[in-house]
C-alpha positions in Angstrom: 0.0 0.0 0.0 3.0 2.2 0.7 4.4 1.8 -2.9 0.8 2.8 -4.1 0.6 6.0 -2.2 4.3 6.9 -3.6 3.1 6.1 -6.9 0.0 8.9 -6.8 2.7 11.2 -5.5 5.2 10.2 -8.6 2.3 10.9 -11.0 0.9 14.0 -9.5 3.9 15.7 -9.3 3.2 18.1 -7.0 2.1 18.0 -3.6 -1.0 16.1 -2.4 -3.4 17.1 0.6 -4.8 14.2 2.9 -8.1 14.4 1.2 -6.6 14.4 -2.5 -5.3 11.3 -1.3 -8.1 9.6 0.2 -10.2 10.0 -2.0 -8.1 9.4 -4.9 -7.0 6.2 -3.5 -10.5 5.0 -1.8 -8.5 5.3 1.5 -10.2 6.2 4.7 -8.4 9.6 5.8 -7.6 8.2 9.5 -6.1 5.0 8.0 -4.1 7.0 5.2 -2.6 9.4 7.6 -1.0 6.7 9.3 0.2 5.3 6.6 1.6 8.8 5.6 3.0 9.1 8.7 5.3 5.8 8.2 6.1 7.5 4.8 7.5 10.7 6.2 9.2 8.7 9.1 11.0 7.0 6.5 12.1 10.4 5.0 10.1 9.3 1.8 7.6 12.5 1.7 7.4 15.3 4.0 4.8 17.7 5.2 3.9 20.8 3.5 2.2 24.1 3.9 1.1 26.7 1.9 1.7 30.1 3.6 1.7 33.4 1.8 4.9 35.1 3.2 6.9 32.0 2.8 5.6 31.0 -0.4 7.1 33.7 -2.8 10.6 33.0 -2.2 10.5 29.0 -1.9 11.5 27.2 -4.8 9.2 24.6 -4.9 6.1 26.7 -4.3 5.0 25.4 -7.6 4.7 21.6 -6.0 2.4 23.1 -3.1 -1.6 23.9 -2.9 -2.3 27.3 -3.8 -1.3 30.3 -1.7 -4.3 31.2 0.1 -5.4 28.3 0.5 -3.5 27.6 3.9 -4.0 23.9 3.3 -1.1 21.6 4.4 -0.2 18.3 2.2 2.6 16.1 1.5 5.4 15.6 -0.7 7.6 13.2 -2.4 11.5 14.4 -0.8 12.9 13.9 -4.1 10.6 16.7 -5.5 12.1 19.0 -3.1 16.0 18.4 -4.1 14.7 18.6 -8.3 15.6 22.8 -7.7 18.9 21.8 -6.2 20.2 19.8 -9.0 18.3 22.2 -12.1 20.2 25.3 -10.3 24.0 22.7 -9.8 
């Protein structure tokens, strides 16, 4: 179920809110955020929030839920370092 929930993330390509997920996957939200919980302990996606004075200087805003929308969601980690190695 893990490699499932990595997979929506690899084919979304940006970030994902707990919702997105659920419902994309069929997955009850308390049993997915668990489950995205062991993700981010592994370091595999990480947690997310869109905030309007951060959000103009980060240079993955375009991964994240719209400014304004103050709604959290998750990531795959290797979306963050793609920046680091178009900018190398």
């Amino acid at each position: 179920m893990l490699q499932l929930i990595l997979h929506e993330f690899r084919q979304s390509r940006c970030a994902l809110s707990l919702d997105t997920l659920s419902q994309r996957l069929q997955i009850e939200p308390a049993v997915l955020e668990g489950m995205l919980s062991t993700l981010v302990r592994m370091g595999r996606i990480c947690e997310v929030s869109s905030s309007p004075e951060h959000c103009s200087s980060c240079p993955i805003s375009h991964h994240c839920p719209p400014a304004g929308s103050h709604q959290s969601g998750y990531m795959l980690t290797e979306a963050i370092s793609e920046p680091a190695k178009r900018s190398a």
